[in-house]
FIMARTI-27515 format. One record per residue (C-alpha): residue in three letters; x, y, z. Coordinates in steps of 0.1 Angstrom, whole numbers, padded with zeros to 4 digits, always signed. Layout:
FIMARTI-27515
AlaXYZ ...
end
This chain:
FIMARTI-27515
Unk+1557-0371+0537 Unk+1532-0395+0530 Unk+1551-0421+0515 Unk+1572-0421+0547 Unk+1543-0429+0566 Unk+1532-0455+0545 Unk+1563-0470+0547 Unk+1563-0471+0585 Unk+1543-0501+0590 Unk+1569-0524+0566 Unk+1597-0510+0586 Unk+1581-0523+0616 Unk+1574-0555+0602 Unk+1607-0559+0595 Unk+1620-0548+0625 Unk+1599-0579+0641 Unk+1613-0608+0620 Unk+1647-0591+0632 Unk+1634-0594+0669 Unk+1618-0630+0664 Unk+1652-0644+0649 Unk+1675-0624+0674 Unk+1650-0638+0705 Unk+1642-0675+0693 Unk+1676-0686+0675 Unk+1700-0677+0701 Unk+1676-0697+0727 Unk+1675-0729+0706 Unk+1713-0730+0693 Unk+1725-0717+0732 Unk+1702-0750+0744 Unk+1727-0772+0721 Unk+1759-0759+0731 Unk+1753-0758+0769 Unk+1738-0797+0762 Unk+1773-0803+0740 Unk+1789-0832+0749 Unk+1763-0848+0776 Unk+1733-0871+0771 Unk+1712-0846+0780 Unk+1686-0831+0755 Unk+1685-0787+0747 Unk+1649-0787+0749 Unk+1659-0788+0791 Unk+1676-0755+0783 Unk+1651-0738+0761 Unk+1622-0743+0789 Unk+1641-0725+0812 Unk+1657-0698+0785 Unk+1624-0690+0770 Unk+1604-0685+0805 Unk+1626-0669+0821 Unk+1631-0642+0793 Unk+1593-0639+0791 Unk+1592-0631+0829 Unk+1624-0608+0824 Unk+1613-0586+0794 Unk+1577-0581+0817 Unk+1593-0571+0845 Unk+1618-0547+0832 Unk+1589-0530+0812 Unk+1599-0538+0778 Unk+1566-0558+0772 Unk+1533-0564+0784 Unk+1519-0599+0796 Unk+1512-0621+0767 Unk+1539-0598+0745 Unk+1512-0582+0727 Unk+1537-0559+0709 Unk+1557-0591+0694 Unk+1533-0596+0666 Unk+1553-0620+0646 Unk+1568-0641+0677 Unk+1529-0647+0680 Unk+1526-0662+0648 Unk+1556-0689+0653 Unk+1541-0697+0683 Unk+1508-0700+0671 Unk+1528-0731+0642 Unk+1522-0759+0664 Unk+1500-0778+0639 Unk+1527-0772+0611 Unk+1553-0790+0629 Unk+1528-0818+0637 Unk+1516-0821+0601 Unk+1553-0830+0589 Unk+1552-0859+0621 Unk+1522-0871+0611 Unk+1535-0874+0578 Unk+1566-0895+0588 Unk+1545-0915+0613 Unk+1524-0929+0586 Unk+1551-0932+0566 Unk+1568-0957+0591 Unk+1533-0969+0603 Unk+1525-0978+0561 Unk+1562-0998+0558 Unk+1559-1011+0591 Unk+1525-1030+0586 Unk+1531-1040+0550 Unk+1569-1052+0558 Unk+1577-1028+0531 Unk+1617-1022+0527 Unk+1631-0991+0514 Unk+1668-0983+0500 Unk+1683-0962+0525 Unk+1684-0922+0522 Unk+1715-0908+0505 Unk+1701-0879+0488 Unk+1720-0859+0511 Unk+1743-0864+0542 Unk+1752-0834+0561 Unk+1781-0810+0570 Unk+1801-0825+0600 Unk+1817-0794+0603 Unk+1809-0771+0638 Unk+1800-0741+0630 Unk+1788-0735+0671 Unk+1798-0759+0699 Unk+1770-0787+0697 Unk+1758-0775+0660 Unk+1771-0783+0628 Unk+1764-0763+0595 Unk+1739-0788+0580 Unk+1716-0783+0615 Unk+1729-0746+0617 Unk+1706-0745+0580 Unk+1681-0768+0596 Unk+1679-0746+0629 Unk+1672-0711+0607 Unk+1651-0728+0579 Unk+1628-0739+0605 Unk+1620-0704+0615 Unk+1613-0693+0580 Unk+1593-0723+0569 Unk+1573-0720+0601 Unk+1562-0684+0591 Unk+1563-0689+0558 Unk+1538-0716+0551 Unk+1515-0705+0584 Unk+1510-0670+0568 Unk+1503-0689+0535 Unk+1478-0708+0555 Unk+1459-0677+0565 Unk+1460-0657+0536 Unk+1441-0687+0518 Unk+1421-0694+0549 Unk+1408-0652+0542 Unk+1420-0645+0577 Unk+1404-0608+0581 Unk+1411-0598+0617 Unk+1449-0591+0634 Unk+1476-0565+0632 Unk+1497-0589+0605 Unk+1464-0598+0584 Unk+1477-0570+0559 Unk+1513-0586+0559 Unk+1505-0623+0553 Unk+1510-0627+0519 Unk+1549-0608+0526 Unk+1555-0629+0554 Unk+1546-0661+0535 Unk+1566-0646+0505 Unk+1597-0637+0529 Unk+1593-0672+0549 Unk+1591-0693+0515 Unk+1617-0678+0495 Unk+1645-0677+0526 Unk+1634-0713+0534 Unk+1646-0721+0497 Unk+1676-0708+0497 Unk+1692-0718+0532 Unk+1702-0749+0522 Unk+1740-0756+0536 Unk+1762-0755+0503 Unk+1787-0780+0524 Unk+1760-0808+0527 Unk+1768-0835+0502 Unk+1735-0836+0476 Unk+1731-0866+0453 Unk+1716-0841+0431 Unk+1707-0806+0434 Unk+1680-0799+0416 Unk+1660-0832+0427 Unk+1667-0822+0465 Unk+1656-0785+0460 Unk+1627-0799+0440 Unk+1620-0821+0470 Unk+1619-0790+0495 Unk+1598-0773+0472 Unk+1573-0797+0466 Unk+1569-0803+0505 Unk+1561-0765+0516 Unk+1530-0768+0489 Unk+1521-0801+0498 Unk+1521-0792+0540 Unk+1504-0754+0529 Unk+1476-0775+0508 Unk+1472-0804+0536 Unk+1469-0772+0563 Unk+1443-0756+0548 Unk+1427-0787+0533 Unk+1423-0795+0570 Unk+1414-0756+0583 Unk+1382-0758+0559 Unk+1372-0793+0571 Unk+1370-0779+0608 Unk+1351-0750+0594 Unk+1327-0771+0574 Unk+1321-0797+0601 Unk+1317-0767+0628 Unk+1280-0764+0631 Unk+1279-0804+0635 Unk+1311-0808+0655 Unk+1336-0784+0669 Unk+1367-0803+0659 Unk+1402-0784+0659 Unk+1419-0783+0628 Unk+1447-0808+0641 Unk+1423-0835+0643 Unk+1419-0835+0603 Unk+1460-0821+0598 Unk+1465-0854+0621 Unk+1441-0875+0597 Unk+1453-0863+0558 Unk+1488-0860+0571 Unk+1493-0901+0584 Unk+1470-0915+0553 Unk+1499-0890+0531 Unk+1526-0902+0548 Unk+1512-0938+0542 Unk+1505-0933+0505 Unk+1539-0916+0497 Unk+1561-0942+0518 Unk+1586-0947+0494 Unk+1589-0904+0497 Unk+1622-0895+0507 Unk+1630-0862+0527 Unk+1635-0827+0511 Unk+1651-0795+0532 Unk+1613-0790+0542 Unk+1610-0821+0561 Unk+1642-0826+0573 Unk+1645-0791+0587 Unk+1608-0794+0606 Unk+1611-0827+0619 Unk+1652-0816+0631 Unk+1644-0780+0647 Unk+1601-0773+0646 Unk+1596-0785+0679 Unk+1622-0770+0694 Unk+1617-0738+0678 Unk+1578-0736+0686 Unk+1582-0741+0723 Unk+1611-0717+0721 Unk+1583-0691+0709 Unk+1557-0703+0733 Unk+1579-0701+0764 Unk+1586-0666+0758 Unk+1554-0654+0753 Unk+1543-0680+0780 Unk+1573-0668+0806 Unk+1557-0638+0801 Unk+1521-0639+0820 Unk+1534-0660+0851 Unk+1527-0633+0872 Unk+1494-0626+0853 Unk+1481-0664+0857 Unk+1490-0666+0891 Unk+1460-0638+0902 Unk+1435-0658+0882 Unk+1413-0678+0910 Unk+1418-0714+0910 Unk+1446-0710+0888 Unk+1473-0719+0912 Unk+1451-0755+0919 Unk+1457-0759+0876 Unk+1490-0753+0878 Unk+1496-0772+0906 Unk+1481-0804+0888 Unk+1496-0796+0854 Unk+1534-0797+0871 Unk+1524-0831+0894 Unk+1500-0849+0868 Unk+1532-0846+0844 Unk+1558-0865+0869 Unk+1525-0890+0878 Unk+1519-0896+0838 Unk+1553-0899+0827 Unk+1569-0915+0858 Unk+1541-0934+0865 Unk+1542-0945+0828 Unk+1578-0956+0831 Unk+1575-0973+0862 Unk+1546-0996+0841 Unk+1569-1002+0816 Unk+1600-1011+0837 Unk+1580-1031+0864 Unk+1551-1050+0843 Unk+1568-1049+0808 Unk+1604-1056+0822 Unk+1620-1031+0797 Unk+1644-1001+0813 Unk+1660-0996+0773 Unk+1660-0958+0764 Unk+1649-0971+0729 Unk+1614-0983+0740 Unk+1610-0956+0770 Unk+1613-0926+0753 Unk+1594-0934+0718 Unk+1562-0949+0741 Unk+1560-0924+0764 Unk+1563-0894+0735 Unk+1535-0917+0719 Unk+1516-0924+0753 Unk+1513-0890+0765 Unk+1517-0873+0725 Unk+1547-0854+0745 Unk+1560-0820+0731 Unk+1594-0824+0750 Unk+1601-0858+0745 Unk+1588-0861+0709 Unk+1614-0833+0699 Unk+1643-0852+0717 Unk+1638-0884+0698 Unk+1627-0869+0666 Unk+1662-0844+0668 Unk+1682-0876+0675 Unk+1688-0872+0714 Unk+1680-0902+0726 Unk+1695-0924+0703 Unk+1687-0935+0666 Unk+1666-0965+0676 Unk+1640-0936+0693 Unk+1643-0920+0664 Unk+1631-0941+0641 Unk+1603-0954+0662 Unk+1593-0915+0682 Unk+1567-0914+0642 Unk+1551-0943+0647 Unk+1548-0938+0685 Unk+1533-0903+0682 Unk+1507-0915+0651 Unk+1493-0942+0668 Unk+1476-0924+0700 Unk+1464-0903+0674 Unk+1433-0930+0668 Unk+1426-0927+0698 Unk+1423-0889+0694 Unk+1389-0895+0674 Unk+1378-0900+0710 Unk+1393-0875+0726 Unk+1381-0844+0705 Unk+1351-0861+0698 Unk+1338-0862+0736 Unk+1357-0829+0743 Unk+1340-0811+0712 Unk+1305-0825+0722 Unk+1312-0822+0760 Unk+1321-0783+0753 Unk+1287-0780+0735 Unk+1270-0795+0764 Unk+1289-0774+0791 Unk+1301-0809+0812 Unk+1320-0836+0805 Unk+1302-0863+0787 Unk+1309-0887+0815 Unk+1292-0927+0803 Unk+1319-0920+0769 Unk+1344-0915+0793 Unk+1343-0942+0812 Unk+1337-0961+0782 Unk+1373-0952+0769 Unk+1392-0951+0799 Unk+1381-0990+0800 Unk+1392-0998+0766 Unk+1425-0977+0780 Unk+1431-0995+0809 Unk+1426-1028+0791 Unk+1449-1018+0761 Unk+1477-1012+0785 Unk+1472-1045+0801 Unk+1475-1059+0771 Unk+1504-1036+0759 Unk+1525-1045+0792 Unk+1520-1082+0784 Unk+1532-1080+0754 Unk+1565-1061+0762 Unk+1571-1083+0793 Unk+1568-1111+0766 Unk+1593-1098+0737 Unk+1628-1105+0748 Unk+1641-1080+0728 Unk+1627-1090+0698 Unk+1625-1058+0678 Unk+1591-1071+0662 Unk+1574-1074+0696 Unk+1589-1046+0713 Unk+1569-1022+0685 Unk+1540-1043+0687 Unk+1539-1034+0722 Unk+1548-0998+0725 Unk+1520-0989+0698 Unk+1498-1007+0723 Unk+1506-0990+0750 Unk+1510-0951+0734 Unk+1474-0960+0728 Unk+1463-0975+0760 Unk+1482-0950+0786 Unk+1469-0922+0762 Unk+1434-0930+0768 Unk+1440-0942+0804 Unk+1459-0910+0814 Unk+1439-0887+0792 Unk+1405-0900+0802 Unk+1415-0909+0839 Unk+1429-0875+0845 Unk+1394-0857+0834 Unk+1370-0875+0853 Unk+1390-0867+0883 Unk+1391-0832+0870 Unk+1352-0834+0863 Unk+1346-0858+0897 Unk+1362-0822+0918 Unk+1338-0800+0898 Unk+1365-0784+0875 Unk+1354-0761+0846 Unk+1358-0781+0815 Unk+1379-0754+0799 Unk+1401-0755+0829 Unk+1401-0791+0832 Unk+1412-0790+0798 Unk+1442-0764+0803 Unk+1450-0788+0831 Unk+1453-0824+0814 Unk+1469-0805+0781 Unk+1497-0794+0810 Unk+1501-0827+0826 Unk+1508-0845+0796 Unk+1525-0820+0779 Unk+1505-0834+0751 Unk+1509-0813+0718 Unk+1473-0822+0701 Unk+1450-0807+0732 Unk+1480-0781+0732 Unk+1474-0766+0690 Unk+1436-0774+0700 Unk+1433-0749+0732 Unk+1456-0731+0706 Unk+1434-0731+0682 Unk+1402-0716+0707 Unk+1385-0753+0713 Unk+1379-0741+0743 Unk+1372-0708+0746 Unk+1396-0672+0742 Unk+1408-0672+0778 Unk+1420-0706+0776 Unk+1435-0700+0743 Unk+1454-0670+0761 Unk+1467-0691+0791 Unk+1475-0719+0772 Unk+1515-0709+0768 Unk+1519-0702+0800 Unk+1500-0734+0816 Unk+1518-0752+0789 Unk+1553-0743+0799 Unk+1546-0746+0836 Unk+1550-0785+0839 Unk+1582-0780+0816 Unk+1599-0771+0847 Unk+1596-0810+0856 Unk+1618-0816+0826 Unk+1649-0815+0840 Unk+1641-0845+0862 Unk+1625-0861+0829 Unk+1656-0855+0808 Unk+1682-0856+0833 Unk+1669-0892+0836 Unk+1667-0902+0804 Unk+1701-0887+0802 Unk+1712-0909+0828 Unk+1701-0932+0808 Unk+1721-0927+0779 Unk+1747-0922+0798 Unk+1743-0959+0816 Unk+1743-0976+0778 Unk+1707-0966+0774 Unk+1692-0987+0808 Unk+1670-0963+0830 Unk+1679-0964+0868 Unk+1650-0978+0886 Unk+1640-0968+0924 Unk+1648-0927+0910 Unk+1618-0934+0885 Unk+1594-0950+0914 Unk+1602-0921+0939 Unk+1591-0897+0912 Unk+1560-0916+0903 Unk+1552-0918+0936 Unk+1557-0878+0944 Unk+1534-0873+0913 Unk+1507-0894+0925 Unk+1509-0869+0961 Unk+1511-0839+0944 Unk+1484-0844+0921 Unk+1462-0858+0953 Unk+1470-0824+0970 Unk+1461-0808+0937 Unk+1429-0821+0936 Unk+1419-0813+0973 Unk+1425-0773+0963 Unk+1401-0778+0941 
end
């Protein structure tokens, strides 16, 4: 007998990579076929998939708030700063070409399967879709076991679920997919998951080293080594690893945060004040975005998809809209320019967790740096808006402008939005729950993640996260207009939102 019960605990491990895949697959591959055929992007879908299945499996007793039982669902979720290290790496790729007018050959080391294997999906992102999963879990656990993560029910199981995530990752590779060679693109793959495992916990010890100095999360130095890579190895063409994480990662990580996030909105709605957070997080994000838009359509007399969508995924470092141009949604033109969009606020980042790690120290927000930054915001988006209203679609100018601005509305809205948080006497930990949700902004997102500010916040954070998501179908459903109207965005829709934002969040604030 006591074999069997030793074996037990692998059985049960087992059983939840089965229930991770069954639960987070479907959701992501369902998003694309019900999208199949529109404008519109499946990240719309999987917000409202992944909460409401959270809600259901709570309130059918099958789980507990915060799916405590889904051990390994925890862990994707918890991959947020994997799928950020392989943008930052493109970023500065694009960022390291763009500045030193550097031309590269184009990419024909492989071209993908065109083939449907699901209505939306084609075998080559089928491959993408699953390898994504594994390489998720596969390099995270690989992360902790080197990190000497000693505390959790999987802490035993790392070094399998690295093993198991590696080795699956390698293989799916979609044997229809035209390689130039074989072993070069496998050797590509390869070489990526140890580079992105090293850079991970390269950046891990840094934010424990620093710690007694300054709390900074370990995105803020994945963010740092990751660009200055990416700007090193420009002439790096993508592997399976890369391709697969910038394709599917996002998509799959909120797919695992929604769940577990869909799961406590009953739970978060007891909390006190709660209801005032959530409140701002879902106006903030149609006053930052919309708001954001209207700037860019009014002031910088541009209403193209293909300088809308990368700048405000750069502006506000946006989960939801950073995954449709990176997946292709909006167009290739966002695509190409959604890495250099996103890297660029990321300076301004030194800022943000800067103040935020030395304002958490001090218990208040640390309000003279503030100000300070918010100006150089505000001015930077002046300058940004001029510049745009200026290009005339000169391709040059119009990226000149938009990396202006996903720095200057960063600070303006990040900044902005916390003094008036701070100015209403907010805690600083909910203050910071509420700006991550209003800007559905993926760095303060893997930082909360990553207990910045405290264990409850890092407990709420899925759910406050996914809350604003519900404003995405007027975000994508507008940009999917968009598309739809040969990439032009319609106009007095975008004011009326901006303007219902700024009401909301003015309401928001007087619950306070």
């Amino acid at each position: 007998m006591e074999p069997l019960l030793h074996a037990a605990p692998h059985f049960d491990l087992f059983n939840q990579l089965w229930l991770t895949l069954f639960l987070v697959i479907p959701m992501v591959l369902i998003a694309r076929t019900v999208v199949a055929g529109s404008c519109y992007s499946p990240i719309l879908i999987i917000v409202i998939f992944g909460l409401a299945l959270g809600h259901v499996l709570v309130a059918t007793g099958a789980a507990q708030p915060g799916l405590p039982g889904f051990t390994l669902l925890s862990l994707l979720s918890g991959t947020t700063v994997v799928v950020l290290a392989a943008a930052f790496f493109a970023g500065g790729q694009q960022l390291r070409r763009l500045f030193g007018a550097l031309q590269v050959p184009p990419d024909d080391s492989m071209q993908p399967c065109t083939e449907e294997t699901l209505l939306g999906t084609n075998r080559t992102q089928l491959m993408f879709v699953l390898r994504a999963v594994f390489l998720l879990l596969g390099i995270e656990a690989a992360r902790r076991v080197f990190m000497g993560a000693d505390s959790g029910p999987l802490v035993a199981y790392y070094p399998l679920i690295a093993y198991i995530g590696v080795l699956l990752a390698f293989i799916l590779i979609d044997h229809k997919a035209t390689l130039r060679n074989k072993r070069e693109y496998l050797g590509r793959g390869l070489a990526e998951i140890g580079v992105l495992a090293l850079l991970l916990l390269l950046a891990g010890l840094l934010a424990q080293t620093l710690r007694p100095l300054i709390a900074l999360p370990t995105i803020f130095f994945a963010m740092l080594l990751a660009c200055g890579l990416g700007a090193l190895a420009w002439r790096w063409q993508f592997g399976p690893t890369l391709r697969a994480l910038l394709f599917a990662g996002i998509p799959v990580v909120l797919a695992a945060n929604f769940v577990i996030g869909g799961s406590r909105i009953a739970d978060a709605f007891a909390i006190e004040g709660m209801d005032a957070v959530l409140a701002y997080g879902f106006f903030g994000q149609m006053l930052w975005m919309f708001g954001g838009i209207a700037l860019l359509m009014w002031f910088g007399r541009t209403n193209q998809v293909r300088n809308l969508a990368p700048g405000m995924a750069g502006a506000l470092s946006h989960a939801g809209l950073t995954g449709a141009c990176t997946a292709g949604d909006l167009g290739p033109m966002a695509a190409q320019r959604a890495p250099i969009m996103i890297n660029v606020p990321f300076i301004g980042h030194i800022f943000v967790f800067s103040i935020l790690a030395i304002s958490m120290e001090q218990g208040q927000l640390l309000w003279g740096a503030a100000l300070a930054v918010l100006l150089g915001g505000v001015l930077l988006t002046v300058l940004a808006l001029r510049t745009l209203g200026r290009a005339a679609g000169a391709e040059a100018q119009e990226v000149k402008g938009l990396m202006q601005f996903s720095l200057g509305w960063q600070l303006t809205a990040m900044f902005g939005g916390l003094l008036l948080l701070a100015l209403f006497a907010l805690p600083l930990e909910h203050a910071a729950l509420a700006k991550a949700a209003s800007l559905s902004h993926f760095g303060l997102f893997a930082a909360t993640q990553d207990g910045m500010f405290g264990a409850e916040a890092a407990g709420l954070i899925a759910l406050i996260f996914s809350m604003p998501f519900l404003v995405h179908p007027f975000v994508f459903f507008m940009f999917g207009r968009a598309m739809a109207n040969g990439g032009a965005m319609p106009r007095w829709p975008v004011y009326a939102l901006a303007g219902t934002g700024l009401i909301g969040v003015l309401l928001a604030l007087a619950s306070f």
